[in-house]
Biopython code that builds the backbone (N, CA, C, O; Angstrom):
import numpy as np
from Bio.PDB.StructureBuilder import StructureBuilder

atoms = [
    (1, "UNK", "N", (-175.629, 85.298, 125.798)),
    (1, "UNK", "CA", (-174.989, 84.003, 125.771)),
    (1, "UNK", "C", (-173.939, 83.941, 126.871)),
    (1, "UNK", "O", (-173.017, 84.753, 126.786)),
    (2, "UNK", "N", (-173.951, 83.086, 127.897)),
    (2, "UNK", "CA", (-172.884, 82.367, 128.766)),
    (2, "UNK", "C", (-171.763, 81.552, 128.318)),
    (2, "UNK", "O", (-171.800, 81.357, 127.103)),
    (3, "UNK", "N", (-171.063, 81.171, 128.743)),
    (3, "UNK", "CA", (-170.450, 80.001, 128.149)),
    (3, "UNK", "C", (-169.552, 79.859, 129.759)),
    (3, "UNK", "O", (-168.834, 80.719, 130.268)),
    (4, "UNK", "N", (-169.900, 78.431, 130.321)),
    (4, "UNK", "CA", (-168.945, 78.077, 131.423)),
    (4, "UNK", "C", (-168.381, 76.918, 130.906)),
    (4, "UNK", "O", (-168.929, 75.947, 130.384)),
    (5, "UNK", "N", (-166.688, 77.257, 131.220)),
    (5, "UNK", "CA", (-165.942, 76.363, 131.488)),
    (5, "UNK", "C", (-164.958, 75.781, 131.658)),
    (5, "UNK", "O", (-164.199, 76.723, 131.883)),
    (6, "UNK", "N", (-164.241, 74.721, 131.739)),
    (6, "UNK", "CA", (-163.049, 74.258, 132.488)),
    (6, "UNK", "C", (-162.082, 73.749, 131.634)),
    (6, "UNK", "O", (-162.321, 72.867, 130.809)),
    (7, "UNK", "N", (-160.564, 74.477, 131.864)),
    (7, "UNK", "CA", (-159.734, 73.589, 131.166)),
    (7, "UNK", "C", (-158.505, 72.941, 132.107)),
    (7, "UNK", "O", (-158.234, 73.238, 133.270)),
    (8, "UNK", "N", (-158.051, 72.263, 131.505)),
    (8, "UNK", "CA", (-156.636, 71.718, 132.202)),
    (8, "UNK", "C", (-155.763, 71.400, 131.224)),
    (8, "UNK", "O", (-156.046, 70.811, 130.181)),
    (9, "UNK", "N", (-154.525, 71.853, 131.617)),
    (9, "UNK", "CA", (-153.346, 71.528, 130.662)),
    (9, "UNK", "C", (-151.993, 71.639, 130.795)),
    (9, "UNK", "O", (-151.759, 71.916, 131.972)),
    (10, "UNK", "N", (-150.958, 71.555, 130.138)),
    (10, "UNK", "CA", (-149.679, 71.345, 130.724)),
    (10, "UNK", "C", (-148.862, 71.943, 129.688)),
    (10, "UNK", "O", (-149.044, 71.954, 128.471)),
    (11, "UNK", "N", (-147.689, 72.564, 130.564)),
    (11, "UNK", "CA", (-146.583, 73.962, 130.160)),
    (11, "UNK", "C", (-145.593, 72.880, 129.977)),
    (11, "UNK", "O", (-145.446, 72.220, 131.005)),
    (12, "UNK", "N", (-144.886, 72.508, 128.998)),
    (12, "UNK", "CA", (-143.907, 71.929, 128.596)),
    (12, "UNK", "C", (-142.425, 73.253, 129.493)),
    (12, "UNK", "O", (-142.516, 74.471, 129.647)),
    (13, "UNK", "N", (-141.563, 72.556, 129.777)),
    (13, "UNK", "CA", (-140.608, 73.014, 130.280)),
    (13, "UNK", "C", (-139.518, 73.386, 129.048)),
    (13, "UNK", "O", (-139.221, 74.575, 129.175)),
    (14, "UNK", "N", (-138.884, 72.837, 128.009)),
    (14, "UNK", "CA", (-138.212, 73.490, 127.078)),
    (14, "UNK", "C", (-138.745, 72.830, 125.800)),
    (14, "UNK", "O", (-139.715, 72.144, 126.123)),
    (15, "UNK", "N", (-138.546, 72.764, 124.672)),
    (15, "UNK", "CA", (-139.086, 72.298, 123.431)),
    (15, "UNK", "C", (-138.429, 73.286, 122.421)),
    (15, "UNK", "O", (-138.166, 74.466, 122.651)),
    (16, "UNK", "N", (-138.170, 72.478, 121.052)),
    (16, "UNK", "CA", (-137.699, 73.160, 119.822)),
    (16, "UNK", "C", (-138.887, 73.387, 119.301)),
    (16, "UNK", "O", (-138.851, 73.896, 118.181)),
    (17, "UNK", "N", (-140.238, 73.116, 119.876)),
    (17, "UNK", "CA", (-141.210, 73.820, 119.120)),
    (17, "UNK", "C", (-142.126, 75.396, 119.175)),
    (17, "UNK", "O", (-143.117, 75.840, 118.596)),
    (18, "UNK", "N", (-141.345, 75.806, 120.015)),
    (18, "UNK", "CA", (-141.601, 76.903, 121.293)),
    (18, "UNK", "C", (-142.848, 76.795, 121.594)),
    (18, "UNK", "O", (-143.436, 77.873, 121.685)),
    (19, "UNK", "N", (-143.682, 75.517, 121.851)),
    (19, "UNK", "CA", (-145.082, 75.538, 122.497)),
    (19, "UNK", "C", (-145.432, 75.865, 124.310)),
    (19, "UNK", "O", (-145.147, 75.060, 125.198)),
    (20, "UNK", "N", (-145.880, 76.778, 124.466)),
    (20, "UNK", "CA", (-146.342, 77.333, 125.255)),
    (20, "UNK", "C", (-146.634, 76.498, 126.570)),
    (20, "UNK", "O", (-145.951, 76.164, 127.538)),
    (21, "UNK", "N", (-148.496, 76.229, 126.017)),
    (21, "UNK", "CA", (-149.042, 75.553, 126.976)),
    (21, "UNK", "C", (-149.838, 74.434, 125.760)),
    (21, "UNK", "O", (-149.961, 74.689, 124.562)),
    (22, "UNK", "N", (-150.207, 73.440, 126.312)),
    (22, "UNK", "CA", (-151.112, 72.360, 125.679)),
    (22, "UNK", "C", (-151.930, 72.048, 126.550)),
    (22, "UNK", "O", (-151.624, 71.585, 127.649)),
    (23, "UNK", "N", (-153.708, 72.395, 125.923)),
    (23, "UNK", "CA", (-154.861, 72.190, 126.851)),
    (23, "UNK", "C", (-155.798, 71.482, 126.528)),
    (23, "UNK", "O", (-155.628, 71.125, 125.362)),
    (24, "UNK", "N", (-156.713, 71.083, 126.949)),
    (24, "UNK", "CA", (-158.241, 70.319, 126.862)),
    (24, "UNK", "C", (-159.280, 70.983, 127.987)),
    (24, "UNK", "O", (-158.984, 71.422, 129.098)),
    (25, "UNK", "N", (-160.430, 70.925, 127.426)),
    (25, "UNK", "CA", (-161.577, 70.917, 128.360)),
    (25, "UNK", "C", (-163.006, 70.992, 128.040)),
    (25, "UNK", "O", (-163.321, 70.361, 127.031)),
    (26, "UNK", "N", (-163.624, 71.396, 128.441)),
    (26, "UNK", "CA", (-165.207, 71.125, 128.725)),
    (26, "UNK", "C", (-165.655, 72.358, 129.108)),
    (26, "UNK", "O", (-165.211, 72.972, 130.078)),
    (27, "UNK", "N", (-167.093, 72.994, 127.896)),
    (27, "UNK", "CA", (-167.795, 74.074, 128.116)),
    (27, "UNK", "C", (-169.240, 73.048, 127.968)),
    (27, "UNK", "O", (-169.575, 71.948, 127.530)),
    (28, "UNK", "N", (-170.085, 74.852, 129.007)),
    (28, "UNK", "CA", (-171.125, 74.571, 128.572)),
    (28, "UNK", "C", (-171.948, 75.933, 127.742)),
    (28, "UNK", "O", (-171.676, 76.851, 128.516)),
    (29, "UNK", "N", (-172.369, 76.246, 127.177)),
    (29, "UNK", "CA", (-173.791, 77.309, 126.199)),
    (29, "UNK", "C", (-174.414, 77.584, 126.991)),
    (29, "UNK", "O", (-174.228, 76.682, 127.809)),
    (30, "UNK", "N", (-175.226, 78.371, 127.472)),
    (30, "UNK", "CA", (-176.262, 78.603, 127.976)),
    (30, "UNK", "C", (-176.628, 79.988, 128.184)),
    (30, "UNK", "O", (-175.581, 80.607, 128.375)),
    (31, "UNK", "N", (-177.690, 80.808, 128.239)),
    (31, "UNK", "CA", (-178.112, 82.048, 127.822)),
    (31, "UNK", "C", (-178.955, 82.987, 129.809)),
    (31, "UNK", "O", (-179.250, 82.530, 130.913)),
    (32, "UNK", "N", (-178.967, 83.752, 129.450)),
    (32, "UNK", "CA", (-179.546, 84.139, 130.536)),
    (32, "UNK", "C", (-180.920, 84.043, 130.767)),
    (32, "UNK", "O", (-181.337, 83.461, 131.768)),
    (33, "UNK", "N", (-181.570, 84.486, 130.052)),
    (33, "UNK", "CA", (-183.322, 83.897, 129.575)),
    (33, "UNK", "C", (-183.580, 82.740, 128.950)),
    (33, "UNK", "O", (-184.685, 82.742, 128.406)),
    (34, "UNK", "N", (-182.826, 81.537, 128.806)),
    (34, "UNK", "CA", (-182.954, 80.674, 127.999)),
    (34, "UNK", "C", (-182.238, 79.183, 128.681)),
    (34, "UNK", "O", (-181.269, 79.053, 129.430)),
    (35, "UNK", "N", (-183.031, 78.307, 128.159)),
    (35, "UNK", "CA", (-182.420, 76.746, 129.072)),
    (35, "UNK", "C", (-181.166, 76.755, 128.385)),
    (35, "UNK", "O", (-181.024, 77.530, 127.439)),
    (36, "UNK", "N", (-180.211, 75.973, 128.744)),
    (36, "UNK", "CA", (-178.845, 75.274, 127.901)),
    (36, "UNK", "C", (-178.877, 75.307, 126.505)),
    (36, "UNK", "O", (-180.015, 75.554, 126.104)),
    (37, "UNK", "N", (-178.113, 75.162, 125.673)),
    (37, "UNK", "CA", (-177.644, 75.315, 124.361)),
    (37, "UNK", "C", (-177.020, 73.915, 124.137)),
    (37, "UNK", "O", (-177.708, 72.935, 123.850)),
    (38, "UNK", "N", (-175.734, 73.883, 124.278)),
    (38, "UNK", "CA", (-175.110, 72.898, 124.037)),
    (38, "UNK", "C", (-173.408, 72.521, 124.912)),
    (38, "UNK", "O", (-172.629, 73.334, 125.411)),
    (39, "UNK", "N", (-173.297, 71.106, 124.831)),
    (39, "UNK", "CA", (-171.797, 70.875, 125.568)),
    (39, "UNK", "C", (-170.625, 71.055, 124.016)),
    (39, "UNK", "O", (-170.676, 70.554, 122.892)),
    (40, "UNK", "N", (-169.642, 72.023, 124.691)),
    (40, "UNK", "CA", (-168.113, 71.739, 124.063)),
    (40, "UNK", "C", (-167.328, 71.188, 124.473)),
    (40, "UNK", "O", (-167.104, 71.218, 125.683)),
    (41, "UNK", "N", (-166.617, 70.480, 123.636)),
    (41, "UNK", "CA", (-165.412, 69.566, 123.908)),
    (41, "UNK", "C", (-163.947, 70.841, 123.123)),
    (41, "UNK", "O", (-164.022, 71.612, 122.166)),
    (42, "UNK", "N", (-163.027, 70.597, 123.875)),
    (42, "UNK", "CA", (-162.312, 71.459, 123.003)),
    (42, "UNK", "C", (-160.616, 71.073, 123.454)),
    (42, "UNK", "O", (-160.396, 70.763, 124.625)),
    (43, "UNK", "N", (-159.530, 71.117, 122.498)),
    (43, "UNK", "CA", (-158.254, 70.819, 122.422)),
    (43, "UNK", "C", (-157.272, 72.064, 121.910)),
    (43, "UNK", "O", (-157.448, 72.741, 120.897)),
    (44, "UNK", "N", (-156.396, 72.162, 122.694)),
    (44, "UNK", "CA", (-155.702, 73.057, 122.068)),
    (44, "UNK", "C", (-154.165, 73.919, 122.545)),
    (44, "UNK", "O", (-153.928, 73.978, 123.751)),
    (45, "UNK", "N", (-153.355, 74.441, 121.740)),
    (45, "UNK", "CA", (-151.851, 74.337, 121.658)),
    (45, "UNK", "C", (-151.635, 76.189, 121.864)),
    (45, "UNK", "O", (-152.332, 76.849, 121.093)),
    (46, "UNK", "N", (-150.940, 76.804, 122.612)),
    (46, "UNK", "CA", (-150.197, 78.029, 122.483)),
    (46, "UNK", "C", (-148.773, 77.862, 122.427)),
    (46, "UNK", "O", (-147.999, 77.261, 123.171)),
    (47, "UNK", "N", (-148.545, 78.741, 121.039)),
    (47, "UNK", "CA", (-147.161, 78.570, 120.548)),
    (47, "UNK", "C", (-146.888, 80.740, 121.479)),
    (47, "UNK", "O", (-147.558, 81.442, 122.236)),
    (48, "UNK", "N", (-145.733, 80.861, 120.845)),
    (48, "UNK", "CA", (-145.357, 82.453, 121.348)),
    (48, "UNK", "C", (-146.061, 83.446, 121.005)),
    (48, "UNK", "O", (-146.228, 84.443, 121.707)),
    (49, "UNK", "N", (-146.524, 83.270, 119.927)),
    (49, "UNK", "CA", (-147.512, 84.290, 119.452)),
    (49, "UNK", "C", (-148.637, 83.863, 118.758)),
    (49, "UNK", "O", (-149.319, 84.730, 118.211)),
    (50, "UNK", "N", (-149.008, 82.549, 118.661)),
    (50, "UNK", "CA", (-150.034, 82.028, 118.129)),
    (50, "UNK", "C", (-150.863, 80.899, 118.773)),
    (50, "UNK", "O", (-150.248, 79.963, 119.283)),
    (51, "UNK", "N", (-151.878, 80.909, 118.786)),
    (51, "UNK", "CA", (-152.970, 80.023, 119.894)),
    (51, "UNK", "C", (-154.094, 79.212, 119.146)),
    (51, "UNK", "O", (-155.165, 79.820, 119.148)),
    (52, "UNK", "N", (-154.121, 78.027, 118.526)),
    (52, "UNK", "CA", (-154.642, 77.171, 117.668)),
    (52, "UNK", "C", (-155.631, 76.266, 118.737)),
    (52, "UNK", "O", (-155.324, 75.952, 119.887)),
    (53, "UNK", "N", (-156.543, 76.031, 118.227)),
    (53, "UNK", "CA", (-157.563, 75.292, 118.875)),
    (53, "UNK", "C", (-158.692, 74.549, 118.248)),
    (53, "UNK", "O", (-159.058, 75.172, 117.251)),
    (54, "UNK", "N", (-159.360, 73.512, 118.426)),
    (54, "UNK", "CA", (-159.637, 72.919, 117.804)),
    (54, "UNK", "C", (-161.110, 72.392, 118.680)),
    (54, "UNK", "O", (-160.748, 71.811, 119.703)),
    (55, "UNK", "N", (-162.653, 72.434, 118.562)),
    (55, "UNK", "CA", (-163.700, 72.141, 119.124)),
    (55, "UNK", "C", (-164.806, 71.847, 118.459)),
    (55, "UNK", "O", (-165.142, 72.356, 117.390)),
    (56, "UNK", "N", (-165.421, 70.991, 119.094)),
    (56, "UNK", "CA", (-166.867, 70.343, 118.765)),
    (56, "UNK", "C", (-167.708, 70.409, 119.739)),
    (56, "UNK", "O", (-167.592, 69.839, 120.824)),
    (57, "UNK", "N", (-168.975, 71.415, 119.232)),
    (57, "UNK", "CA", (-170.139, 71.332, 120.289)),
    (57, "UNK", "C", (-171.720, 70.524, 119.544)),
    (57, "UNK", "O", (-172.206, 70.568, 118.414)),
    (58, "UNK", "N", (-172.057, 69.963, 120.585)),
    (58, "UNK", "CA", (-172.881, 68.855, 120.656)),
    (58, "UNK", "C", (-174.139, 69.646, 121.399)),
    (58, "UNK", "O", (-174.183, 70.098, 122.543)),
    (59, "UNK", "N", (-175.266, 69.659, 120.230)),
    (59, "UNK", "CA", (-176.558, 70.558, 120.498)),
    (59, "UNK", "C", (-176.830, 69.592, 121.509)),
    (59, "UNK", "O", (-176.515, 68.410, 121.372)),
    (60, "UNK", "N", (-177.531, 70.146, 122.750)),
    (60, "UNK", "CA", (-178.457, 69.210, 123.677)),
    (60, "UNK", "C", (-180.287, 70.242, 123.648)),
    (60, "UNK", "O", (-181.337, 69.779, 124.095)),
    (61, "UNK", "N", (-180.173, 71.185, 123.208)),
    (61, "UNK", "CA", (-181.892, 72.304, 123.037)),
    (61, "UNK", "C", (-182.416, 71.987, 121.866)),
    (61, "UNK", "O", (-182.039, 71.040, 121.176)),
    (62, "UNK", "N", (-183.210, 72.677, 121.621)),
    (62, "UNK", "CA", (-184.226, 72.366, 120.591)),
    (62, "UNK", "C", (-183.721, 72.558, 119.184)),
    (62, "UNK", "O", (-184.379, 72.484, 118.147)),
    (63, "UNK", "N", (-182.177, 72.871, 119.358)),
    (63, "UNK", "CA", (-181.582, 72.760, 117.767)),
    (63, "UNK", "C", (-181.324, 71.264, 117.720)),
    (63, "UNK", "O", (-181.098, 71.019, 116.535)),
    (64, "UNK", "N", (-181.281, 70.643, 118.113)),
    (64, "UNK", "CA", (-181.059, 69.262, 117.671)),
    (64, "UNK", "C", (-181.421, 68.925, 116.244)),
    (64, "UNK", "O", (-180.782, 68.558, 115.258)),
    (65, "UNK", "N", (-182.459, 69.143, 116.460)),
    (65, "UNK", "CA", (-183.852, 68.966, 114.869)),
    (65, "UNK", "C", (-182.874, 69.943, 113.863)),
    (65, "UNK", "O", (-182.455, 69.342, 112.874)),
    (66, "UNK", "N", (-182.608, 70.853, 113.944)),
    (66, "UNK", "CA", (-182.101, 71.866, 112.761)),
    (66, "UNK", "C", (-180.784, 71.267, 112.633)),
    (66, "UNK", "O", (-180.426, 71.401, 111.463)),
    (67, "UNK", "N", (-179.912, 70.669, 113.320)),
    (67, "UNK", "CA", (-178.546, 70.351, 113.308)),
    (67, "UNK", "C", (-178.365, 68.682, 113.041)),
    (67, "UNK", "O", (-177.317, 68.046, 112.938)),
    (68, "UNK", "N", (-179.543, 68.284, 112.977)),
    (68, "UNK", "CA", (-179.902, 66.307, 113.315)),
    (68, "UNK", "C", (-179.356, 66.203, 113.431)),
    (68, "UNK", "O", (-178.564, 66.119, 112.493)),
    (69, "UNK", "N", (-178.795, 65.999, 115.156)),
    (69, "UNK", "CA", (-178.333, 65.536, 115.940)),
    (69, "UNK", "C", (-177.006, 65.453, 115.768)),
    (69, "UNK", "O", (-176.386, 64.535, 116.305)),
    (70, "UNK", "N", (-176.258, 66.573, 114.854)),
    (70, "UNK", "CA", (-175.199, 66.368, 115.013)),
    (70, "UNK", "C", (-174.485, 67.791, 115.645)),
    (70, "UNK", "O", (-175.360, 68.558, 116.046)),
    (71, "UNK", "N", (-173.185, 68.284, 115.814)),
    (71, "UNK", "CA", (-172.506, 68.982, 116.273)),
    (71, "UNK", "C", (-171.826, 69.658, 115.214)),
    (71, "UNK", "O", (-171.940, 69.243, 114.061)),
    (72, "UNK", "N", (-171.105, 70.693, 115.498)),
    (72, "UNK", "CA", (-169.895, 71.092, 114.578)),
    (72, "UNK", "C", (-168.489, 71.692, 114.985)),
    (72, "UNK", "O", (-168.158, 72.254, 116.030)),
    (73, "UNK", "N", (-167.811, 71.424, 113.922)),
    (73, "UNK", "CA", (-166.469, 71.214, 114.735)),
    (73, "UNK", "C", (-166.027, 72.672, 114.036)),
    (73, "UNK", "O", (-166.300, 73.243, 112.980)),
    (74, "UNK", "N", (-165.187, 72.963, 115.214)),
    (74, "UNK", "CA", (-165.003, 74.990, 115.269)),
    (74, "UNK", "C", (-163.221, 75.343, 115.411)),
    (74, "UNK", "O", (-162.685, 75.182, 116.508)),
    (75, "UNK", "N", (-162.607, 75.706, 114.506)),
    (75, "UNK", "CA", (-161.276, 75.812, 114.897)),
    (75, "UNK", "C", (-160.857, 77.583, 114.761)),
    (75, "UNK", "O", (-161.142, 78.455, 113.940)),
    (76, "UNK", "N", (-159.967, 77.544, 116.148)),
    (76, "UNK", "CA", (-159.669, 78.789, 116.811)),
    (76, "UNK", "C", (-158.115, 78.997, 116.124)),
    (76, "UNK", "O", (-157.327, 78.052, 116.076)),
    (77, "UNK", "N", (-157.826, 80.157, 115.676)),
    (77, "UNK", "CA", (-156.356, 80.947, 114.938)),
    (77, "UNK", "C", (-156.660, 82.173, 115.771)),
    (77, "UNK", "O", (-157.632, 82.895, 115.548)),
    (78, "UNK", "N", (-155.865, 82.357, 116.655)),
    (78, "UNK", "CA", (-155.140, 83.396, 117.287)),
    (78, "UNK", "C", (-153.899, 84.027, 117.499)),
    (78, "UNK", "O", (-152.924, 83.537, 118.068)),
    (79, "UNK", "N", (-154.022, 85.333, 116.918)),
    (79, "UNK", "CA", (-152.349, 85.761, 117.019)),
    (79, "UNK", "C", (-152.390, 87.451, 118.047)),
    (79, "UNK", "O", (-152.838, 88.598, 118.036)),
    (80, "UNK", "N", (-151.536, 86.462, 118.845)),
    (80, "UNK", "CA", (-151.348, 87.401, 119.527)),
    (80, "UNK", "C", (-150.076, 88.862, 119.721)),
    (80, "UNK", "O", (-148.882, 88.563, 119.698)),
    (81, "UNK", "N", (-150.385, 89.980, 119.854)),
    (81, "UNK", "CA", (-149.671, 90.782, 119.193)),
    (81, "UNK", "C", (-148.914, 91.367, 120.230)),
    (81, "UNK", "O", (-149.329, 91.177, 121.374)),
    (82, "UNK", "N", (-147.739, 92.140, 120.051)),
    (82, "UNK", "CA", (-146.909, 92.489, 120.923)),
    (82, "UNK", "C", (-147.697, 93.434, 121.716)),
    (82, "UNK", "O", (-148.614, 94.016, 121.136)),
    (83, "UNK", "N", (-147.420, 93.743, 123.292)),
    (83, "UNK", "CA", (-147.997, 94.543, 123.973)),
    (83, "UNK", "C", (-147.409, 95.902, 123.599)),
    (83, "UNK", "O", (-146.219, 96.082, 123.341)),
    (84, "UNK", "N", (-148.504, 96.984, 123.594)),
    (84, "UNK", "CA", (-148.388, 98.434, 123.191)),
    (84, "UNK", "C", (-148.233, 98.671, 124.447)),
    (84, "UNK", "O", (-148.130, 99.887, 124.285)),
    (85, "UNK", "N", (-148.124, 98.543, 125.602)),
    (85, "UNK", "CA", (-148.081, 99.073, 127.051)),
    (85, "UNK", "C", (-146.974, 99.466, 127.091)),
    (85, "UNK", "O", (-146.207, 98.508, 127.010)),
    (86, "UNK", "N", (-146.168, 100.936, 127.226)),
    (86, "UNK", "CA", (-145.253, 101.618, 127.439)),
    (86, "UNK", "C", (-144.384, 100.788, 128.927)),
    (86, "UNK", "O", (-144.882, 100.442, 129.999)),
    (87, "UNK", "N", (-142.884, 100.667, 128.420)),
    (87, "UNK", "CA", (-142.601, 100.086, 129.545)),
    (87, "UNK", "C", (-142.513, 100.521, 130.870)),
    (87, "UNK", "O", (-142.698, 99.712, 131.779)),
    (88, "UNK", "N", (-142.219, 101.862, 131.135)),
    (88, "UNK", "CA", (-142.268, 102.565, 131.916)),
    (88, "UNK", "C", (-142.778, 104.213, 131.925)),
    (88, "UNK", "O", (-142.166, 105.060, 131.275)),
    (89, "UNK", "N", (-143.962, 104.531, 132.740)),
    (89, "UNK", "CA", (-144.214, 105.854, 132.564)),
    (89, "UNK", "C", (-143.932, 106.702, 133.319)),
    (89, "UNK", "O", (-143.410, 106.691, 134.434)),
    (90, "UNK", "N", (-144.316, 107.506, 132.641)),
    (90, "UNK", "CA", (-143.128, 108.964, 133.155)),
    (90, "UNK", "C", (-143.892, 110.089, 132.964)),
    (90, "UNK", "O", (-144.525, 110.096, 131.908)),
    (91, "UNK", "N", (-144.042, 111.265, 133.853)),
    (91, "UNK", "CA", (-144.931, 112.240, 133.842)),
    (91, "UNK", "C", (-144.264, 113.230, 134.459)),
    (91, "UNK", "O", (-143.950, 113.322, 135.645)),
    (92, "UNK", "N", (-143.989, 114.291, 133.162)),
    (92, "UNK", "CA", (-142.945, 115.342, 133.432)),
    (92, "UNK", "C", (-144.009, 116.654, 134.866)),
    (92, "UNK", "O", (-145.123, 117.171, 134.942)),
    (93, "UNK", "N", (-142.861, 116.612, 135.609)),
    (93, "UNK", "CA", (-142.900, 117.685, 136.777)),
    (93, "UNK", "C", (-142.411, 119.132, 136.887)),
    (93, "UNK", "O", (-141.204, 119.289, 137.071)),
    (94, "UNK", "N", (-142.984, 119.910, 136.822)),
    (94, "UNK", "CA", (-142.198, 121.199, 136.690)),
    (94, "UNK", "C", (-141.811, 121.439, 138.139)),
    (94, "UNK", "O", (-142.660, 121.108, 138.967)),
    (95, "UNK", "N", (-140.629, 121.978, 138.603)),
    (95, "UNK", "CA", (-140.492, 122.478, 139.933)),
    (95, "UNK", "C", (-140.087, 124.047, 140.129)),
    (95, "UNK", "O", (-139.049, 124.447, 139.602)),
    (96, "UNK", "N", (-140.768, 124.785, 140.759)),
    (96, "UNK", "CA", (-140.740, 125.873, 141.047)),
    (96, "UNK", "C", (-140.035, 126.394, 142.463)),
    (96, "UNK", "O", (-140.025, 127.593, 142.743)),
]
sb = StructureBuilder()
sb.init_structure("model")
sb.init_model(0)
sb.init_chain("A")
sb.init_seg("    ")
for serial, (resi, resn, name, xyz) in enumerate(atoms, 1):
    if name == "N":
        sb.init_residue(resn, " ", resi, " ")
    sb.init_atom(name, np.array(xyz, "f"), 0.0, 1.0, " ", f" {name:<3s}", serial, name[0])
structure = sb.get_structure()
């Protein structure tokens, strides 16, 4: 499975809500051996440690028939966790 696609969105400069970034955009499905899947539409908010999102993809392949013709709507909860990356490393030297 592939999935291409594009977002655009905008970094609020200060806020009492500590929101991040606020985005929208446009995917597409599509497989490597296989025609297209389907288009996503998708909306969505990063707070400091949490990334909420909200999408609907719209079958355009031969699921149509299994899905009649409709889409389903998919919501993203992400928490993101403090980095384990040591702040600075250090690698003891013996000198002789």
């Amino acid at each position: 499975e592939i999935l291409i696609n594009t977002n655009i969105g905008y970094r609020p400069i200060s806020n009492a809500d500590n929101i991040q970034a606020i985005y929208m955009g446009v995917e597409m499905r599509t497989g490597v051996n296989r025609n297209g899947d389907a288009f996503v539409i998708l909306a969505g908010m990063d707070f400091t440690k949490v990334k909420v999102a909200l999408s609907y993809d719209v079958n355009y392949s031969g699921l149509q028939a299994a899905t009649n013709n409709r889409g389903a709507v998919e919501m993203s909860l992400i928490f993101v966790s403090p980095s384990s990356k040591p702040a600075q490393l250090t690698l003891p030297c013996d000198r002789y």
